[in-house]
C-alpha positions in Angstrom: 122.9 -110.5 122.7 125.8 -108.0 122.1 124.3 -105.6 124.2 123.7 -106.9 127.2 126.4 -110.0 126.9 127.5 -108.6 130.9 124.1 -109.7 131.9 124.2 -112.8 130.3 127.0 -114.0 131.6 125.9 -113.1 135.2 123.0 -115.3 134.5 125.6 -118.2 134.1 127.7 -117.3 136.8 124.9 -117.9 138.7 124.6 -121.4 136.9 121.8 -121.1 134.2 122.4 -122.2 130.9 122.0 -119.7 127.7 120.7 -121.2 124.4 121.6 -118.8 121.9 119.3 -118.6 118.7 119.7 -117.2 115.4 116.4 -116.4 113.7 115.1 -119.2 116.2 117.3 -121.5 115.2 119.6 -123.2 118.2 123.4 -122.3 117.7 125.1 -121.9 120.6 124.7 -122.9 124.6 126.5 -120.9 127.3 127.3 -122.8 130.3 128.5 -122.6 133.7 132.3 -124.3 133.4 132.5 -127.3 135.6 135.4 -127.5 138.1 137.3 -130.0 135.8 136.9 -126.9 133.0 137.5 -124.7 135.3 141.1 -126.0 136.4 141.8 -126.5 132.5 141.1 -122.9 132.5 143.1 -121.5 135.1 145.9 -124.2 134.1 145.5 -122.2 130.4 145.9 -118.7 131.7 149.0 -120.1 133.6 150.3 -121.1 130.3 149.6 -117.8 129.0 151.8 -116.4 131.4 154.7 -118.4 130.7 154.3 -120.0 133.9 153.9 -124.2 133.1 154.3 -125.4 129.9 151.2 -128.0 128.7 152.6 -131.4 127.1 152.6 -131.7 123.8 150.5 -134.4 123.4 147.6 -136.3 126.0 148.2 -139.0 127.9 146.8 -141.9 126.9 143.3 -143.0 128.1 144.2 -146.3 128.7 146.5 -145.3 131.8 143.0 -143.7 133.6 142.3 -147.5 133.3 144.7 -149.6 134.4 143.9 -151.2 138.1 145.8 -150.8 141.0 148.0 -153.4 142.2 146.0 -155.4 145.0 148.1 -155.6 148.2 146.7 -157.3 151.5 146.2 -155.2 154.7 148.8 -157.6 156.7 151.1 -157.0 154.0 150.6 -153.2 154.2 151.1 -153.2 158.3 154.4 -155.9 157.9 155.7 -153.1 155.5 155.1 -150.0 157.9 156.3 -151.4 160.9 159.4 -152.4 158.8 159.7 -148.9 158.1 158.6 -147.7 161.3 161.4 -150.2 162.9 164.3 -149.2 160.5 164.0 -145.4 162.1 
């Protein structure tokens, strides 16, 4: 694989998937990243460079699943032509 690892990985840049084998047994799987890894990797380099700084620690899971606050459509409109009116 060594030798022709360039080759490889244009095959997965054109989206195949690589199972890698040792003696014919499964090891490894190469992948295309997804645009979700993709971001996390650009958002890496970035860090690399000095130019964000990644938290610490994850945010908690739980926040992804707390609900939005329902609001009525009439409220909504009341509270843009307030705003609207107030210019």
């Amino acid at each position: 694989m060594k030798d022709n690892l360039s080759a490889y990985l244009a095959e997965v840049r054109g989206g195949e998937e690589i199972l890698v084998r040792d003696r014919n047994v499964p090891i490894a799987r190469l992948v295309p990243l997804g645009a979700a890894a993709a971001a996390g990797a650009e958002l890496a380099a970035l860090a690399v460079e000095g130019k964000v700084r990644l938290p610490k620690k994850a945010l908690p899971h739980r926040l992804w699943r707390t609900k939005a606050p329902r609001v009525s459509e009439a409220k909504v409109l009341e509270v843009l032509r307030a705003d609207r009116d107030s210019r």
